[in-house]
C-alpha positions in Angstrom: -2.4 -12.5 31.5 -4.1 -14.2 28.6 -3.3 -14.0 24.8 -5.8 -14.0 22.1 -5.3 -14.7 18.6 -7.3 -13.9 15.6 -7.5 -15.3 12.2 -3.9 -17.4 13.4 -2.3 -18.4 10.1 0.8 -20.9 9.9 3.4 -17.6 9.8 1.4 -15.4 11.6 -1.8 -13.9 13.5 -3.7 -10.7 12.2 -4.6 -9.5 15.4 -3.1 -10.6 19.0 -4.3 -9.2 21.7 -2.5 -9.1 25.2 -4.4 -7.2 27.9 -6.0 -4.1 27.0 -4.0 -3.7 23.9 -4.8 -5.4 20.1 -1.7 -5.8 18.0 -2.4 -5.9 13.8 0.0 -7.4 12.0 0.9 -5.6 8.7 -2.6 -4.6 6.6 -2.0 -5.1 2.7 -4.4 -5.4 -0.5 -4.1 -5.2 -4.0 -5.6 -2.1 -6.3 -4.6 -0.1 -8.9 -3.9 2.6 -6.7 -2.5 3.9 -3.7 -6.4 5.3 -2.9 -7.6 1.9 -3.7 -5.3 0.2 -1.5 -5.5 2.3 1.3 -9.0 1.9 1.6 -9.0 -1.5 1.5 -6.0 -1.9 4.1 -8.7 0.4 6.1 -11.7 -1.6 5.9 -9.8 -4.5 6.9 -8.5 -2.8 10.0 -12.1 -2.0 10.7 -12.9 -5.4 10.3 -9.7 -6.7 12.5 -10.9 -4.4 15.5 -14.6 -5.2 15.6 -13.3 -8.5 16.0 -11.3 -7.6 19.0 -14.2 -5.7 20.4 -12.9 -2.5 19.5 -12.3 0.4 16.5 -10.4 3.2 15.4 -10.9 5.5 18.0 -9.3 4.1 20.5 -6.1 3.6 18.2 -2.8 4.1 20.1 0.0 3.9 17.1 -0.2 3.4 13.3 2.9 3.2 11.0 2.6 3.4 7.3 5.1 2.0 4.7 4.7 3.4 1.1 6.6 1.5 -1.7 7.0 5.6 -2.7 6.7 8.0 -0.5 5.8 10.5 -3.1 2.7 9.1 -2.8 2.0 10.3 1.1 -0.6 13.3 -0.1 -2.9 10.2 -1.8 -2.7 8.0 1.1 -3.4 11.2 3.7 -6.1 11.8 1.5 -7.9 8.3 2.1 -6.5 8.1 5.8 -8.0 11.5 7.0 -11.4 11.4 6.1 -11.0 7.2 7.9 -9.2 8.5 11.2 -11.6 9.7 14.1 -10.9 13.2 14.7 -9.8 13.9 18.0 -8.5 10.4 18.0 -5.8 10.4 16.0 -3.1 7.7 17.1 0.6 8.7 17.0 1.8 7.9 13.6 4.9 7.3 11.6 4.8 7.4 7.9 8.1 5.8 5.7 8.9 4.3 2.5 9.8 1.0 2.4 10.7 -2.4 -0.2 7.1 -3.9 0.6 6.8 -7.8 0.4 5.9 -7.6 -3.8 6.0 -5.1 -6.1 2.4 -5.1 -6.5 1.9 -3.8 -2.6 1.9 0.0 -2.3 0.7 0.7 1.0 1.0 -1.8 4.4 -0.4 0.1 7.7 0.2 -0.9 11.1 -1.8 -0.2 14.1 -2.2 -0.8 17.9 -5.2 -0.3 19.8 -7.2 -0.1 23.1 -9.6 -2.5 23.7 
């Protein structure tokens, strides 16, 4: 079975995609806010699937770091009016040391091609 890689980088690939499946690596952006951010680590997982000839409602998984998970009801608020309803992936939400200070949000996702 074949592997395709998208915008491949020296440390890593955004997007691979094995089979039937695309893999994102780790969406980031920078904003003053956790809104701002999570809409821009959004459009950019838009973009990353209409590469791989797909889009968010055929998400599988998604994980979510927040650098403060007291911040979950500001991200939710961004993510649920971005998710497909009735396609909702299984999701995991934690808080987690992020690569810089400056990162507040980094989503994950799989999806079906």
């Amino acid at each position: 079975m074949s592997i395709k890689r998208i915008e491949v980088g020296p440390r890593m690939s955004e997007a691979v995609i094995h089979g039937s499946v695309v893999y994102l690596a780790g969406q980031v952006a920078k904003g003053d806010s956790v809104t701002a951010q999570t809409q821009a680590v959004l459009d950019q997982i838009d973009a990353l699937l209409a590469q791989a000839g797909t889009d968010k409602t055929k998400l599988l998984t998604a994980t979510i770091y927040l650098a403060d998970i007291a911040t979950f009801a500001e991200m939710n608020a961004v993510w649920d009016t971005w998710v497909s309803a009735g396609n909702t992936p299984a999701r995991a939400t934690v808080e987690a040391a992020l690569a810089t200070p400056d990162y507040k949000v980094e989503i994950v996702v799989k999806a079906a091609i």
